[in-house]
Structures are given as C-alpha cells and as structure tokens.
N, C-alpha and C positions, 0 to 999 in steps of 0.2 A: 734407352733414355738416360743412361747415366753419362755425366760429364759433361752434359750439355752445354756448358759455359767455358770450359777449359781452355785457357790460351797460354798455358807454360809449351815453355820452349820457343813460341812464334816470335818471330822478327818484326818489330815494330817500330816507327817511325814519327815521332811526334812534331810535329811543327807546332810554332807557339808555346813551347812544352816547358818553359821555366817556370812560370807561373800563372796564376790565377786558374781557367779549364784547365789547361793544358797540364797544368803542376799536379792539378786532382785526376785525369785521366790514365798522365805515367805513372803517378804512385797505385794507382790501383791494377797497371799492367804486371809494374814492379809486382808488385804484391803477390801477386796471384801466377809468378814465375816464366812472364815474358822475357825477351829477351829488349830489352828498351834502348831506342837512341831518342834522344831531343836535341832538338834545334830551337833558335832563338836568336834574332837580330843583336842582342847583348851578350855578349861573352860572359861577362862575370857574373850572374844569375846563374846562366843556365850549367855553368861549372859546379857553380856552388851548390846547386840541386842534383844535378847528376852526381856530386859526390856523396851526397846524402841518403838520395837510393840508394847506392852502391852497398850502403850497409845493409841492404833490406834485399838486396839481388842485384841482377842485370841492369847498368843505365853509363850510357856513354854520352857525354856532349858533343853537340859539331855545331857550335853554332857559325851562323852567316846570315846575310839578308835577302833571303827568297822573294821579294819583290821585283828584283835585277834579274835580268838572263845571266850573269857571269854568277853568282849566288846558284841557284838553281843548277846552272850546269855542274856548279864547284860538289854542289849535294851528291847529285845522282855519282860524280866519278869517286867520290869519297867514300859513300858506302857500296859501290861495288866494290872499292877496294876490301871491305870489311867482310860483306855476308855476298853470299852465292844468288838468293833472293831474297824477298821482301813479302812476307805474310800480311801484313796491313801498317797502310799510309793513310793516318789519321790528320787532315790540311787543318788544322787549329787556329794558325797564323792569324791573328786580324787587327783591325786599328779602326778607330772613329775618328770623326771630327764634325762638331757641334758650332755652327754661326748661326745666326739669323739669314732668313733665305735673303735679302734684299744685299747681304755682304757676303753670302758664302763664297769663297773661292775657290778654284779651277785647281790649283794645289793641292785643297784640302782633299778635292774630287778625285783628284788623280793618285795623291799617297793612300786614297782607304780605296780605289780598285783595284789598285795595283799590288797591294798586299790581300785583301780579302777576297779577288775573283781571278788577276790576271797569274800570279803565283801562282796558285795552286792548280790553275788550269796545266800550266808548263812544265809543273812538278810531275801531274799524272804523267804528262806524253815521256818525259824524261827518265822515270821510274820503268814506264811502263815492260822494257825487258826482264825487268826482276821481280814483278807483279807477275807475269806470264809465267817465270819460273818455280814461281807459288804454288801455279792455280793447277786445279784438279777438278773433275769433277765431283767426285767426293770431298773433296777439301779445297773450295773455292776461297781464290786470293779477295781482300778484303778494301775498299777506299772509305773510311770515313770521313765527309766534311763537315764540318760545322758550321752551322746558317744563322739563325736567329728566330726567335716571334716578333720581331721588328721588321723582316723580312715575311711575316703571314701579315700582321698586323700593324698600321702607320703606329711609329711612337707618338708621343706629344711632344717628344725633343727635337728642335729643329737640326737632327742629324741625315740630313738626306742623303749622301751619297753610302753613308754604313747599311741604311733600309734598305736604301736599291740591291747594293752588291751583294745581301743577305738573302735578298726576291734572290736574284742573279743566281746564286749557288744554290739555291731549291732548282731551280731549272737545270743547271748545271749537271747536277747532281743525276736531274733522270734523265737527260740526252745521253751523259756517260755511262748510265746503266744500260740505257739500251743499248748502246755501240758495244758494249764488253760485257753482256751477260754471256753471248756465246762461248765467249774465250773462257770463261769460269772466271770472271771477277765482276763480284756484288758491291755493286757504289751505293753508299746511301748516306743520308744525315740527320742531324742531328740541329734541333730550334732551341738552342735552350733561354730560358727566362733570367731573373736576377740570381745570381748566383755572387759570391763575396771574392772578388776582383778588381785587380787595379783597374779596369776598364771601368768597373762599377762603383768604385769605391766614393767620389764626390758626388754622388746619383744614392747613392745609399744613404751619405752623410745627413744631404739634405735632404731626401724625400723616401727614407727606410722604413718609416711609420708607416707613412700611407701606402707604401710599395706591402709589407707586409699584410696590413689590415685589409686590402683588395684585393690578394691573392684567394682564390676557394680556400687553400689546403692554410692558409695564414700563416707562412714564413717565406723565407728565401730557400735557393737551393744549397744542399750541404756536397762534400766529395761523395760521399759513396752514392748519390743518386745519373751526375753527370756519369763519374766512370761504371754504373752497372751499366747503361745504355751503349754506352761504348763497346764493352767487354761483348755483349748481347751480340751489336755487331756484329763481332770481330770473333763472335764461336760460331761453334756447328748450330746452335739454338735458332740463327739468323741465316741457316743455309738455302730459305727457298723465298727469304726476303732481299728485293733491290730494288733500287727506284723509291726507297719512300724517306719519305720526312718524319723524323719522331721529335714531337714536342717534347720539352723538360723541363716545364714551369710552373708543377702546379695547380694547371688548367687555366691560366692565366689568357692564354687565348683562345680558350674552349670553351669556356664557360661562362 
C-alpha cells in the first residue's frame, strides 16, 4: 500500500498547461517529481511557466495550437523526438464562448469543438504509440481529460457549444476507455467546478459571491485539489479505475 500516489519519474504531457487548470496540474506533477512537458496555444506564457518549474524540477515548453491537424501532428513528432513514451496525456486545452442563443455563432461553435473535443480526440490517436509503449499491465499508461459540471449540469450562462463539448468529452472519455482498457490504458476525467482562472476570472468578478455562498463546501477550487485528482489518476491508486468522471466542485453538482 505504500506509494500509492507516486508519479516521479513519469512522462507527462499537459495541454492547456500555462495557466489557470492546467498551470495548477503541472506544478503539482513538477512537484511531486514528474517528468513535465506543457503545451499551449501562446508561446510566451507557457515558456515563462515552464521556466519557472524548472526551478522546482522537470518542465519543458512546446507550445502550438492543438486544434489544427498540422499542431497535433507538429506534437506527437516533437516529443517522440524527446521521450521513448508517454506515461500520461492530460487533454486540458479548452476555450468558451458566451452569446446569446438568438446570435450565437457557428465560429464561436466551431473554435470551442475544435479545441475542447476535436483536439484532443486526434491528440489520443497520434500519441497513441507512445501510450502503448507506457502501458503495462502492472503499470497502465494513463489519458486524463478534463470535462466540466457544465457538461453534467446546463450552466445559466448562455455558453452552449463549451456545455455540449464538456457532455461530448464525458462520452468521449468512456468510449476511449472501453477501446483501450485491453491495451493497458485507463482514460478517465476530470468535471471540475469554479476554480480561479482566466477562463473564470470575469464569472468570478462578477458573480464570486454568489458562486461562493452556493457552493456546499462554500468557496472556489484552490491548486492542490484539481492537481490531487489528477495525480490520483495518473498513479497506481487509480490502477483498476477507467471510464469514469470525477467531479471537483465542491459538490456543486451533487448536492
């Protein structure tokens, strides 16, 4: 029973990874003596946090823009170049976009599937030999994606296409489990609630009170709650879990 959580040494791969989840995910892989790459549609972010880990351990930048097939394919040949496999691909990557239904656009529709469902799908299939060279059965290769409670439950914000694509990636999630439990890789994810990010940060400004005082547990999420789940994931502790969705809100849609 000892070590249950251990993820030093593993090759990890964060998308979305400069900030907000994603920034609290790798500093907690960092930490706990992963081997960390993040990626990020902005170059200069995710440099400037990969150099920051660096002081704390493991963390390499690559950023690109995983919503494109030439991004995605740019990924997978880039760190083959680096690591022989990949111990867990955490798809973090995501974007919204908020109109009213009567003007939303087909734009908005198409930049937040195509970064929160159509990416990350193409990312698996393209990783997928260096996941295989992971996995074990003793030591299964790991996919975490992150979804949403916007995805269990309709927000009140008229963000319809970030809801759907959230649905979309709980589904996702356990079709890929099922396709690839055999092979020894455990897909699973991750709903999490308000937590203090650029995604959230004008949602916070103006409605942090009430987001607060309606939660059960009555606050937002801090780092070390996203990245324990994560971590959970992505050790032996989560070796005979796949296929599932784990909330991180609170109980925000539970209760």
């Amino acid at each position: 029973m000892k070590n249950l959580f251990n993820v030093e040494g593993k090759v990890v791969l964060i998308t979305g990874g400069s900030r907000g989840i994603g920034e609290m995910i790798a500093t907690g892989f960092v930490e706990n003596g992963a081997k960390v790459y993040i990626s990020a549609r902005k170059a200069a972010p995710c440099n400037e946090l990969a150099e920051r880990l660096s002081e704390k351990g493991f963390c390499v930048s690559l950023p690109c823009d995983l919503s494109t097939t030439e991004g995605v394919n740019w990924m997978a040949e880039e760190l083959a170049k680096r690591e022989e496999k990949l111990d867990v691909l955490i798809n973090n990557a995501g974007a919204a976009w908020g109109e009213p239904i009567d003007d939303y656009s087909e734009k908005g529709w198409d930049k937040v599937f195509n970064i929160n469902l159509k990416g990350p799908f193409f990312l698996v299939q393209k990783l997928l030999p260096m996941l295989r060279k992971a996995a074990s059965e003793g030591a299964p290769a790991r996919i975490v994606n992150t979804a949403s409670i916007n995805g269990i439950e309709p927000p009140a914000l008229e963000t319809y296409a970030y809801s759907s694509s959230k649905a979309g990636m709980i589904m996702l999630t356990r079709h890929l489990a099922k396709r690839l439990a055999p092979e020894h890789i455990l897909v699973n994810c991750i709903a999490p609630g308000p937590f203090p990010s650029q995604m959230m940060k004008e949602t916070l400004e103006t409605m942090g009170d009430a987001i607060r005082a309606s939660n059960p547990l009555g606050r937002i999420g801090e780092p070390e709650d996203i990245a324990g789940v994560a971590i959970f994931l992505s050790s032996r502790a989560s070796g005979y879990t796949t296929g599932a969705c784990i909330p991180c809100d609170g109980g925000a849609a539970e209760v």
